[in-house]
N, C-alpha and C positions, 0 to 999 in steps of 0.2 A: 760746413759747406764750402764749395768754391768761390774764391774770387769771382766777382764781375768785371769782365775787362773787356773794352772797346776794340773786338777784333776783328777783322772782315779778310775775305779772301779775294783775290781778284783774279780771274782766269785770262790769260793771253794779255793782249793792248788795248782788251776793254775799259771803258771807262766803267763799267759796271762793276761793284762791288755789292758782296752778299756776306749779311752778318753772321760770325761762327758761333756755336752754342759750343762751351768748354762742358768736356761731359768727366773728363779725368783731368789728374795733372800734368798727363802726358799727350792725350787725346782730343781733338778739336773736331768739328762737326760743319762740315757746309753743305750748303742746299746750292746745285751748279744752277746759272742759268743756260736760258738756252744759249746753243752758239753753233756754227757750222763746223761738220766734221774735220778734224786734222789732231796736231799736237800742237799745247800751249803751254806757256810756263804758267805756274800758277804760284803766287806770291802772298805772304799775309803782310796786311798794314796793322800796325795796334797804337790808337790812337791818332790814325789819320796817318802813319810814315810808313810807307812803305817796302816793301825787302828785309821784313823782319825775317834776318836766321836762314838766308839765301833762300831759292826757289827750286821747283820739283817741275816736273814733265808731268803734264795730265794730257789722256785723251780722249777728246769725243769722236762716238761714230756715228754713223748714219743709222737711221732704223732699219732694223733687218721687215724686208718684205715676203711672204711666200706666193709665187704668183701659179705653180704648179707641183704636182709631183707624180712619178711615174714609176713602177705601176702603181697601180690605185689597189689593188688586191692581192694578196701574198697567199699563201702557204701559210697557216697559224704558226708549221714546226719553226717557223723562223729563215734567218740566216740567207734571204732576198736581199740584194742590194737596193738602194729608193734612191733615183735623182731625186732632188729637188733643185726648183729653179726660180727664183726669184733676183734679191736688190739687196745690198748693203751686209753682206756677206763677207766678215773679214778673217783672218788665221788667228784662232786664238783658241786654247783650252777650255775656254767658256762656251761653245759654241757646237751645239749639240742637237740632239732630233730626239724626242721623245713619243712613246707611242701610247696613246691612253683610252 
């Protein structure tokens, strides 16, 4: 099995710390809390010392809202463009429109 070890993650200048579940020997597991959108660094302490093994860039975003979208009725053949228009919409490859 794996070691138990006293690891925790800390996002930004929180004082909040969340404990990491070691799932490989490479691999660590944190559950974020919440926090307002931006970029933070995010640091592990193990055993209470913090800045183990320097720190990484994490972001949070805003929740994407959909508060519209236009037209409302296409063409089945496809190939209609759709605004949509809502909140918290940022650039990224993840971020997509699915149609079901």
């Amino acid at each position: 099995g794996l070691p138990t070890l006293d690891v925790q993650c800390q996002f930004g200048d929180s004082s909040v710390r969340v404990w990491a579940t070691v799932r490989s020997n490479g691999l660590l597991e944190c559950v974020t809390p919440p926090m307002d959108a931006g970029v933070v660094d995010i640091t592990l302490a193990v055993a209470g010392e913090s800045s183990v093994g320097g720190r990484a860039m994490f972001t949070f975003v805003a929740p994407v809202t959909v508060a519209s979208y236009e037209p409302t009725a296409v063409p089945e053949s496809g190939g209609t463009p759709v605004s949509v228009t809502g909140a918290g919409f940022f650039d990224t490859a993840q971020l997509s429109c699915r149609f079901a």
